[in-house]
MOPAC internal coordinates of N, CA, C and O (Angstrom, degrees):
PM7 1SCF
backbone

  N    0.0000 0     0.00 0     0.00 0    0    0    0
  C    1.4416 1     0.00 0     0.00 0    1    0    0
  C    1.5288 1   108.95 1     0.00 0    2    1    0
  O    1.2310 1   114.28 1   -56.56 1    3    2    1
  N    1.2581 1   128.43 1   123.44 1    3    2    1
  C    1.3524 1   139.20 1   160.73 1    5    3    2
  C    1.3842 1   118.33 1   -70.76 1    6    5    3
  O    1.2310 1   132.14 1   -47.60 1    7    6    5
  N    1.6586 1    94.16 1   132.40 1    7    6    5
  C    1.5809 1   107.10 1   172.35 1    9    7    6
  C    1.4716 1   125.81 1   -79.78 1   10    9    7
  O    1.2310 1   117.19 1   -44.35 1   11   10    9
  N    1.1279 1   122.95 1   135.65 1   11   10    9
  C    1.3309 1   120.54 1  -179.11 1   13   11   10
  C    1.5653 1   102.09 1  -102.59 1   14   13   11
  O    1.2310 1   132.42 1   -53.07 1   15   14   13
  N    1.9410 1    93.62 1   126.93 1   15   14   13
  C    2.0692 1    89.07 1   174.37 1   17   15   14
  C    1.7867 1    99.26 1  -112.64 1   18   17   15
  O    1.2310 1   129.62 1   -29.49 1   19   18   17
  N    1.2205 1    99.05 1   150.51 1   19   18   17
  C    1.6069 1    93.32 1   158.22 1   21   19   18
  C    1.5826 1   128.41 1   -57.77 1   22   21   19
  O    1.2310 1    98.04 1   -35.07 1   23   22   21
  N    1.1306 1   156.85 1   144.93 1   23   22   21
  C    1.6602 1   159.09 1   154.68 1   25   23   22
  C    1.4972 1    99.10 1   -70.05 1   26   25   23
  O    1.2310 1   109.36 1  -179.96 1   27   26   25
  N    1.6035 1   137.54 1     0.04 1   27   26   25
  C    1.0666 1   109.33 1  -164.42 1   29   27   26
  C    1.7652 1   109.06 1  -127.91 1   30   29   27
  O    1.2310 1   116.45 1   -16.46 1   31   30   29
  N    1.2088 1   124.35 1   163.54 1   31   30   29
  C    1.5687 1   115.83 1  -178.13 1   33   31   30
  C    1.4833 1   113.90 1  -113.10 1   34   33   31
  O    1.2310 1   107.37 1    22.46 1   35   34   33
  N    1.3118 1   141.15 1  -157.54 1   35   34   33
  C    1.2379 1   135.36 1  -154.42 1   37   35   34
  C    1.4077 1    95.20 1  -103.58 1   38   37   35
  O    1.2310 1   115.08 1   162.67 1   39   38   37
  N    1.2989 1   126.94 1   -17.33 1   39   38   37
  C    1.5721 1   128.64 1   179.22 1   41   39   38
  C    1.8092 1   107.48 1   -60.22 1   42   41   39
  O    1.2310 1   129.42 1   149.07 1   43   42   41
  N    1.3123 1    99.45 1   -30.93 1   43   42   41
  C    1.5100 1   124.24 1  -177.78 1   45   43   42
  C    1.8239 1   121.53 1   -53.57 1   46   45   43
  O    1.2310 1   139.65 1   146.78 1   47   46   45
  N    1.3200 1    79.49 1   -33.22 1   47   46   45
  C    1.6063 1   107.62 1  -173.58 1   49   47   46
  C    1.5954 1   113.05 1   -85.92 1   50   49   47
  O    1.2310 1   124.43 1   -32.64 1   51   50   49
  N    1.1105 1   109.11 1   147.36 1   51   50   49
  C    1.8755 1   127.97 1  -153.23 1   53   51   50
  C    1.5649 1   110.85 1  -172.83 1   54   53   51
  O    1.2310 1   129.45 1   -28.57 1   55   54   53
  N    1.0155 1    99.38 1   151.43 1   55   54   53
  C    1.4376 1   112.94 1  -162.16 1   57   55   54
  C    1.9392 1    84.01 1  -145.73 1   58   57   55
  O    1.2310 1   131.35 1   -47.39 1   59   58   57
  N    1.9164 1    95.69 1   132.61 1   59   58   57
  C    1.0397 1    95.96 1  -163.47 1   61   59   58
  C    1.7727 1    90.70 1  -141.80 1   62   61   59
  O    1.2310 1   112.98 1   -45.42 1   63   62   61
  N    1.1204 1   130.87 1   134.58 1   63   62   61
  C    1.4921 1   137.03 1  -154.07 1   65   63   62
  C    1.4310 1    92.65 1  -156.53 1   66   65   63
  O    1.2310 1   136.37 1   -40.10 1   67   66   65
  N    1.8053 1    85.90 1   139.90 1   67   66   65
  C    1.8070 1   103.62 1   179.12 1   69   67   66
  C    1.9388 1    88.44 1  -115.13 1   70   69   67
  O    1.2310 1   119.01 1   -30.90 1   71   70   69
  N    1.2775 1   119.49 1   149.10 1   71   70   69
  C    0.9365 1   130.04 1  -178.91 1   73   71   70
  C    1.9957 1   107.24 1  -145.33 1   74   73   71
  O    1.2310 1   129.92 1   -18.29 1   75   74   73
  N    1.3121 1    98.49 1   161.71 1   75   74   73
  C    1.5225 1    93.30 1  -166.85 1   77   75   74
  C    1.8097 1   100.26 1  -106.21 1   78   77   75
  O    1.2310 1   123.29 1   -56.06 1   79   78   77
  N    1.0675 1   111.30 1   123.94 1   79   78   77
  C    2.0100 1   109.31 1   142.01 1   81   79   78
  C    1.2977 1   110.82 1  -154.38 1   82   81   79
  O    1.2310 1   138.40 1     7.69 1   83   82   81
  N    2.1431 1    81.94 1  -172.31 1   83   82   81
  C    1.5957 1    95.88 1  -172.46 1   85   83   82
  C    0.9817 1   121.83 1   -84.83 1   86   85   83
  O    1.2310 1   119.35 1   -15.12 1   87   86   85
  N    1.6100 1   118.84 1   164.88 1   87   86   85
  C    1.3496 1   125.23 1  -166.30 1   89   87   86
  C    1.5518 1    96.57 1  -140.66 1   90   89   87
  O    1.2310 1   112.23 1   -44.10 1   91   90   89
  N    1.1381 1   132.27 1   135.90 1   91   90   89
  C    1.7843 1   117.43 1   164.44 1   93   91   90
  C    1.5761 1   110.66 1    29.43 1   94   93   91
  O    1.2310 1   116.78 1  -122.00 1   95   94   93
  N    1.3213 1   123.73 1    58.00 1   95   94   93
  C    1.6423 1   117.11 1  -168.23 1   97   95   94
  C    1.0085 1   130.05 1    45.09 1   98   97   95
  O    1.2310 1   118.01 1  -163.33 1   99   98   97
  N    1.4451 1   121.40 1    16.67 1   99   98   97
  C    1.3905 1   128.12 1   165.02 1  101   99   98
  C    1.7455 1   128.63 1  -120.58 1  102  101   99
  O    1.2310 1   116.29 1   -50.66 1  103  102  101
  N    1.3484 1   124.66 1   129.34 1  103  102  101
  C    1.4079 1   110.03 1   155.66 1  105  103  102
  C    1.1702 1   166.64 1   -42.54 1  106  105  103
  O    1.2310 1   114.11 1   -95.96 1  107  106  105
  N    1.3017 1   128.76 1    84.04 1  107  106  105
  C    1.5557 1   138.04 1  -141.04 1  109  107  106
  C    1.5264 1   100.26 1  -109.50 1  110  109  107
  O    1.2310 1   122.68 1   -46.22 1  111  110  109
  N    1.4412 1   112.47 1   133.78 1  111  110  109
  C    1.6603 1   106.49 1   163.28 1  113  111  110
  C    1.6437 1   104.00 1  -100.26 1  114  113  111
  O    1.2310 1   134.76 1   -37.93 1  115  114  113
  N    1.4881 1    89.05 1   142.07 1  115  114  113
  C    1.5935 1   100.14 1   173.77 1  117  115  114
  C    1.7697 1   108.65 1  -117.23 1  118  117  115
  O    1.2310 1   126.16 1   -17.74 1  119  118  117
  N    1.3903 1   105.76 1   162.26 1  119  118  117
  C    1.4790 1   105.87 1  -175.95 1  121  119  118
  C    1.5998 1   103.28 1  -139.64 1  122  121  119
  O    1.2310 1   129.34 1   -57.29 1  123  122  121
  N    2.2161 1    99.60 1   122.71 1  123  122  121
  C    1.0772 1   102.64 1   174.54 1  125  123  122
  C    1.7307 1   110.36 1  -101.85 1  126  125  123
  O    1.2310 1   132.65 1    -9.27 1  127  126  125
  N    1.5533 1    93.17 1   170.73 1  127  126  125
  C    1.9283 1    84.61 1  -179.05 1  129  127  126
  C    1.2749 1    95.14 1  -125.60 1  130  129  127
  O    1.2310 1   103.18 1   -49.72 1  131  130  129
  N    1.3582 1   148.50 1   130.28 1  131  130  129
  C    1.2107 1   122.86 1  -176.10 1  133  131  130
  C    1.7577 1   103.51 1  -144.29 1  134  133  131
  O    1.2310 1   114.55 1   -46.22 1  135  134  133
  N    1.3499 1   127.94 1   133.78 1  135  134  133
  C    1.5409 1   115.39 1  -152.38 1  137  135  134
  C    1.7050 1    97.25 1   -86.38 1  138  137  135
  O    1.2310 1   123.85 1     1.08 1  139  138  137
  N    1.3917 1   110.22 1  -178.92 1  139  138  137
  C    1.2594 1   120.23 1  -169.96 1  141  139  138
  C    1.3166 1   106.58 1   -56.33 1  142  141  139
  O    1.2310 1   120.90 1   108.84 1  143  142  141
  N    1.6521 1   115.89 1   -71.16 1  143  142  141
  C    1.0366 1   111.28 1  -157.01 1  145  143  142
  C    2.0547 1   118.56 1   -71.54 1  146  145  143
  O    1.2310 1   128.89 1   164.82 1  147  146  145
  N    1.3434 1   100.47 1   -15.18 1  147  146  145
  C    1.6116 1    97.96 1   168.13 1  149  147  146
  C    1.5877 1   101.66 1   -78.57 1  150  149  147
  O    1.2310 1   105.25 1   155.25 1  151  150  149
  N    0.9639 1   144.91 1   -24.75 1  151  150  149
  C    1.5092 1   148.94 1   161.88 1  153  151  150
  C    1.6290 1    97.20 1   -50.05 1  154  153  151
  O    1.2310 1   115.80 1   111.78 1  155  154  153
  N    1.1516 1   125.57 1   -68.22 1  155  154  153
  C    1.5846 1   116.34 1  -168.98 1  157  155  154
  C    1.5535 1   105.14 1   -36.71 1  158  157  155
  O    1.2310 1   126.64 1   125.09 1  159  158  157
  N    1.9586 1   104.83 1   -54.91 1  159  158  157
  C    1.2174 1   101.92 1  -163.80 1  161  159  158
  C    1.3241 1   134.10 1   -85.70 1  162  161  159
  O    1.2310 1   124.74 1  -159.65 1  163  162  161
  N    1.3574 1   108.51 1    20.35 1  163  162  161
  C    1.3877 1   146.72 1  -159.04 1  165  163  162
  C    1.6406 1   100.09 1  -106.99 1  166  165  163
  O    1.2310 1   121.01 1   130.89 1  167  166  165
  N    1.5981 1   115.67 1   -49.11 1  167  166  165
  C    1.5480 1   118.87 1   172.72 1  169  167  166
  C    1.4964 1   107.86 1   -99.41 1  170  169  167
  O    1.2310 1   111.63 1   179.99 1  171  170  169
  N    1.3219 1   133.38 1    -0.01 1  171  170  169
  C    1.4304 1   127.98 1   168.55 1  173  171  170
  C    1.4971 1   101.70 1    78.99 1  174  173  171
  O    1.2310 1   127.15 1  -140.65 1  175  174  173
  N    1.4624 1   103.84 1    39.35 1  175  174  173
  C    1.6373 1   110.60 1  -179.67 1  177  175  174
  C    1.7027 1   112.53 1  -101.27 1  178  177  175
  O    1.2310 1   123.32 1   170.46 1  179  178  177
  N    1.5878 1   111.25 1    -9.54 1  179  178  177
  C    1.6150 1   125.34 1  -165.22 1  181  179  178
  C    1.6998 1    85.17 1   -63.12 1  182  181  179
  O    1.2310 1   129.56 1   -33.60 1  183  182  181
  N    1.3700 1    99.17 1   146.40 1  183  182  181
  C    0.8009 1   124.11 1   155.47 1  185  183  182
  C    1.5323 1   111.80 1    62.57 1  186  185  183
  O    1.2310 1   120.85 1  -160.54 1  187  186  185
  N    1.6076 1   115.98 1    19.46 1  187  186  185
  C    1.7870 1   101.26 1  -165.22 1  189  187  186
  C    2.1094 1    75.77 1  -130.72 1  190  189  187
  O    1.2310 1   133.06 1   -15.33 1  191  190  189
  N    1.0029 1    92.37 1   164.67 1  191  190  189
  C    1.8411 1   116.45 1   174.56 1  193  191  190
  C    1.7184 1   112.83 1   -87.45 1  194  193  191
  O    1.2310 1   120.97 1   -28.73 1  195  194  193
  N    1.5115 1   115.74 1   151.27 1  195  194  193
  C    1.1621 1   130.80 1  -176.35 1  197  195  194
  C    2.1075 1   101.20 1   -66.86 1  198  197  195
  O    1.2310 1   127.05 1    20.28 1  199  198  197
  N    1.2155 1   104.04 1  -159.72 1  199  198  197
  C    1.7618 1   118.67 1   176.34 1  201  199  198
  C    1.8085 1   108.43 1   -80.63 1  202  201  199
  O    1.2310 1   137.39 1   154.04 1  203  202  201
  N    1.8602 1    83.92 1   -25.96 1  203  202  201
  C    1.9508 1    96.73 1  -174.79 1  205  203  202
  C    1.3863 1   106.76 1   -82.91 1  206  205  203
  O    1.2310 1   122.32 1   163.86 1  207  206  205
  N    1.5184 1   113.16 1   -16.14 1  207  206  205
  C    1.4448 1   119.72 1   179.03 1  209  207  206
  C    1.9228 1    99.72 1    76.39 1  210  209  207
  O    1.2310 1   122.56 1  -134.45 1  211  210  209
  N    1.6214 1   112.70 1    45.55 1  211  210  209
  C    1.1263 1   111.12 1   145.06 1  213  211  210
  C    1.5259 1   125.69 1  -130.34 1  214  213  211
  O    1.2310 1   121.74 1   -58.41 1  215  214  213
  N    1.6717 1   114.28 1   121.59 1  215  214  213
  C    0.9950 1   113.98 1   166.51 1  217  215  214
  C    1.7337 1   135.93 1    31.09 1  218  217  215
  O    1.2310 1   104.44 1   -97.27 1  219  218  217
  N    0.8475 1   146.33 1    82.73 1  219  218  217
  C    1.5263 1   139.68 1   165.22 1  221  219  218
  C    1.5920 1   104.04 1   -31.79 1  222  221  219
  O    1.2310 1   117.29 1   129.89 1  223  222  221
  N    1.1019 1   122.76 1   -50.11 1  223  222  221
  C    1.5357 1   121.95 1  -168.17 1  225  223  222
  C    1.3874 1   118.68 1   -96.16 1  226  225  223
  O    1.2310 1   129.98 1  -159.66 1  227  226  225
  N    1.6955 1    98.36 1    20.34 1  227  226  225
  C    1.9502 1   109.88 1   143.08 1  229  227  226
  C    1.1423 1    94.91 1   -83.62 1  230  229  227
  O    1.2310 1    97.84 1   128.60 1  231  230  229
  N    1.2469 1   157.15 1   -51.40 1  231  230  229
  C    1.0723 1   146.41 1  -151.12 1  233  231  230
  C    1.5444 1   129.58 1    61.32 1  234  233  231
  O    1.2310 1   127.29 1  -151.90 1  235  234  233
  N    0.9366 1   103.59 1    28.10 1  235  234  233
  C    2.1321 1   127.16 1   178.24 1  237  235  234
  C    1.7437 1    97.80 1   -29.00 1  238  237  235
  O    1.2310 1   129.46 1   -36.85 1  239  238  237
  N    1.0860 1    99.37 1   143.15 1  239  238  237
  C    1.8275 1   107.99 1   167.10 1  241  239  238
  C    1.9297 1   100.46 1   -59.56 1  242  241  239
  O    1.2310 1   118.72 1   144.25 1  243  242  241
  N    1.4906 1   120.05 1   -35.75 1  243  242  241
  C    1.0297 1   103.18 1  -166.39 1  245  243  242
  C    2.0209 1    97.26 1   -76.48 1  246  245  243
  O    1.2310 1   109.44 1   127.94 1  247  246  245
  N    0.9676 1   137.40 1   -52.06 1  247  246  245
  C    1.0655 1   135.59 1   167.02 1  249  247  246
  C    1.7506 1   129.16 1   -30.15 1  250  249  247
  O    1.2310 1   133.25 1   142.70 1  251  250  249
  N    1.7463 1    91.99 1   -37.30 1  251  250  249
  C    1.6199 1    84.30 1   161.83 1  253  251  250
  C    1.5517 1   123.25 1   -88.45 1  254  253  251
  O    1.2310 1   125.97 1   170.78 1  255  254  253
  N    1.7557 1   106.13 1    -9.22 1  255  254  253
  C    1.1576 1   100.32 1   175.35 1  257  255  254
  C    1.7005 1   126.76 1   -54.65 1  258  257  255
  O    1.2310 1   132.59 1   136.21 1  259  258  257
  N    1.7111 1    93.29 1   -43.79 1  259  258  257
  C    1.6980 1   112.95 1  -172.56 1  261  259  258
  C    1.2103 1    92.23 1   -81.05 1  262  261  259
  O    1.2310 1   102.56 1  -171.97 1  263  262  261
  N    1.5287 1   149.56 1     8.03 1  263  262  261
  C    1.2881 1   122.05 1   165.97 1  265  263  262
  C    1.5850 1   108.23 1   -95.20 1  266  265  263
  O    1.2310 1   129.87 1   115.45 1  267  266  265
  N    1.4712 1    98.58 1   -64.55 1  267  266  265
  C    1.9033 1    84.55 1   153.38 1  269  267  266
  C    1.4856 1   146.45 1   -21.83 1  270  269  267
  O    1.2310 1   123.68 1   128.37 1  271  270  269
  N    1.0980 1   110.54 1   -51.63 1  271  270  269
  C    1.4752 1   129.25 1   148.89 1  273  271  270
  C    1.1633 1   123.12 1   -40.09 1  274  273  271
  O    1.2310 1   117.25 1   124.26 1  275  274  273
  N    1.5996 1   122.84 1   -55.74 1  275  274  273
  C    1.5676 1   133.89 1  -154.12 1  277  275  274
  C    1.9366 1    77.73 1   -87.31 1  278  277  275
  O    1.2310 1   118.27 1   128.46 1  279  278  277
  N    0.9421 1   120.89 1   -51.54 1  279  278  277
  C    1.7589 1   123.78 1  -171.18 1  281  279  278
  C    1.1531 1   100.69 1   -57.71 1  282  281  279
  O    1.2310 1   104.54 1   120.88 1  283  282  281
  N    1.8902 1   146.15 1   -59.12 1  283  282  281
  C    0.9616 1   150.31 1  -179.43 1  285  283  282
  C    1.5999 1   113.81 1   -37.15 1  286  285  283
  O    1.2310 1   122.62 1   132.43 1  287  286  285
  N    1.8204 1   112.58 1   -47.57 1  287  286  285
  C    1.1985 1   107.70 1  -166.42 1  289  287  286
  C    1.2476 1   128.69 1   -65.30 1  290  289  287
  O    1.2310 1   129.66 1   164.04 1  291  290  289
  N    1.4953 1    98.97 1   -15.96 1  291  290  289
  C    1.6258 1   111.41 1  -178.21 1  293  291  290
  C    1.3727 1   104.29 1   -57.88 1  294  293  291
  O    1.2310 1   121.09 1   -28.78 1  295  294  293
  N    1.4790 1   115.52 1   151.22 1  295  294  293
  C    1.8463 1   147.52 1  -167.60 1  297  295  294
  C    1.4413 1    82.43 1   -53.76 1  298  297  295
  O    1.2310 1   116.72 1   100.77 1  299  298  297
  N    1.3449 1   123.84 1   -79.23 1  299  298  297
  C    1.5360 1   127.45 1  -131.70 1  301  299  298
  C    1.6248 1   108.85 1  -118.06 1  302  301  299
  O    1.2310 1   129.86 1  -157.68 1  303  302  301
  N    2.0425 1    98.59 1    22.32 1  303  302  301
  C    1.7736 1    98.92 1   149.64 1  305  303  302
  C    1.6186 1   107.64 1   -99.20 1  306  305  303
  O    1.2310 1   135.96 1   -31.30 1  307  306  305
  N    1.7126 1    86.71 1   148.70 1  307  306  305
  C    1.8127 1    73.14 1   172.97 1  309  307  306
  C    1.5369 1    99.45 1  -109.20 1  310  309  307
  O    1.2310 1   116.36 1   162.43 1  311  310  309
  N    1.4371 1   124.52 1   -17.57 1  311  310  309
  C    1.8920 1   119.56 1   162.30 1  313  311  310
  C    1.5308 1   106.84 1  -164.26 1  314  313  311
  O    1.2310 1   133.73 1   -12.11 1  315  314  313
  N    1.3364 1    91.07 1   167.89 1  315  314  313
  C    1.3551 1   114.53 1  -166.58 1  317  315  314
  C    1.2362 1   132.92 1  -128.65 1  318  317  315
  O    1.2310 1   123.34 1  -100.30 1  319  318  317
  N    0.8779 1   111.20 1    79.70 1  319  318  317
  C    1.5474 1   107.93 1  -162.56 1  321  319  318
  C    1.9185 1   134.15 1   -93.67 1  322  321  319
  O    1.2310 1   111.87 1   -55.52 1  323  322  321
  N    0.7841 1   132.94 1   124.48 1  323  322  321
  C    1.7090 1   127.50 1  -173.72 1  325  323  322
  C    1.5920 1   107.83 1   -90.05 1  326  325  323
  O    1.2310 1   132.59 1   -61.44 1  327  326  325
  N    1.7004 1    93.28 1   118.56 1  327  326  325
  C    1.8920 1    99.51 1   173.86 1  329  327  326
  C    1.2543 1    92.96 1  -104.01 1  330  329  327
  O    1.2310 1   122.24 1   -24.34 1  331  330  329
  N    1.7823 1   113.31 1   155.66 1  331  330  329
  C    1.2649 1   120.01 1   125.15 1  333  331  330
  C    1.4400 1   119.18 1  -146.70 1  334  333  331
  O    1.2310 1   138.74 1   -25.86 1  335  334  333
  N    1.2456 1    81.28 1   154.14 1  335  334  333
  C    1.6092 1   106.81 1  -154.45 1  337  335  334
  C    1.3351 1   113.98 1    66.35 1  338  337  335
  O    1.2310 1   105.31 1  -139.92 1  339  338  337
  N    0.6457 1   144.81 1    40.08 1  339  338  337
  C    1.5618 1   161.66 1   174.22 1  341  339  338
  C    1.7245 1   110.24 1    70.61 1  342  341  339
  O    1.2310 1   121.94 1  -157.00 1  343  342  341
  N    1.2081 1   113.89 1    23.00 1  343  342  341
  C    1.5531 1   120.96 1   178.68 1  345  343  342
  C    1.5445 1   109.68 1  -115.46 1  346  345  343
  O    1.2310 1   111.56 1   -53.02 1  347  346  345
  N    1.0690 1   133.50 1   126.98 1  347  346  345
  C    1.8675 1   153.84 1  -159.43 1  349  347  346
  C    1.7082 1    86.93 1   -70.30 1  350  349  347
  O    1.2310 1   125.36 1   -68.50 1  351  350  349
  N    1.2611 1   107.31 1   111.50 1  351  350  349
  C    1.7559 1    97.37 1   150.61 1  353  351  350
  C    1.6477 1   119.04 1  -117.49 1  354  353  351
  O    1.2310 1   116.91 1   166.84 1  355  354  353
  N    1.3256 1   123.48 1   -13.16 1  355  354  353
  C    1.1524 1   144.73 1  -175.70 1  357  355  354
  C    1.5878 1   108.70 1  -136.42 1  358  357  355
  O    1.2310 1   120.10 1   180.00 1  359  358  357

């Protein structure tokens, strides 16, 4: 059985969220893209460890899960999604 590796590194990784406002009295969605590691420093996660006590800047699928998540919950996102390399895995 062959292993499959990724080609890509954590620079690769982005977190990309549609959020709702106003515009001229109307509702507009806008879309930010914002990469991993300005995301850490964005929630004050640089440099501190998960609940498992690993690293934020392993960057674990489970770690991007709860950041997606923690981004989702906000009022005025409506989703959140994690690319890398420009392909949706989350």
């Amino acid at each position: 059985m062959d292993s499959y590796r990724y080609n890509n590194n954590i620079s690769d990784i982005n977190f990309r969220y549609v959020f709702q406002t106003k515009k001229d009295n109307n509702l507009i969605q806008r879309s930010i893209k914002v990469d991993y590691y300005k995301m850490l420093e964005i929630l004050d996660f640089k440099g501190k460890k998960d609940d498992l006590g690993i690293s934020y800047n392993k960057c674990t699928t489970r770690q991007l899960q709860y950041i997606s998540h923690l981004i989702s919950k906000s009022d005025d996102v409506l989703r959140c999604n994690v690319y890398v390399g420009g392909q949706i895995i989350l």
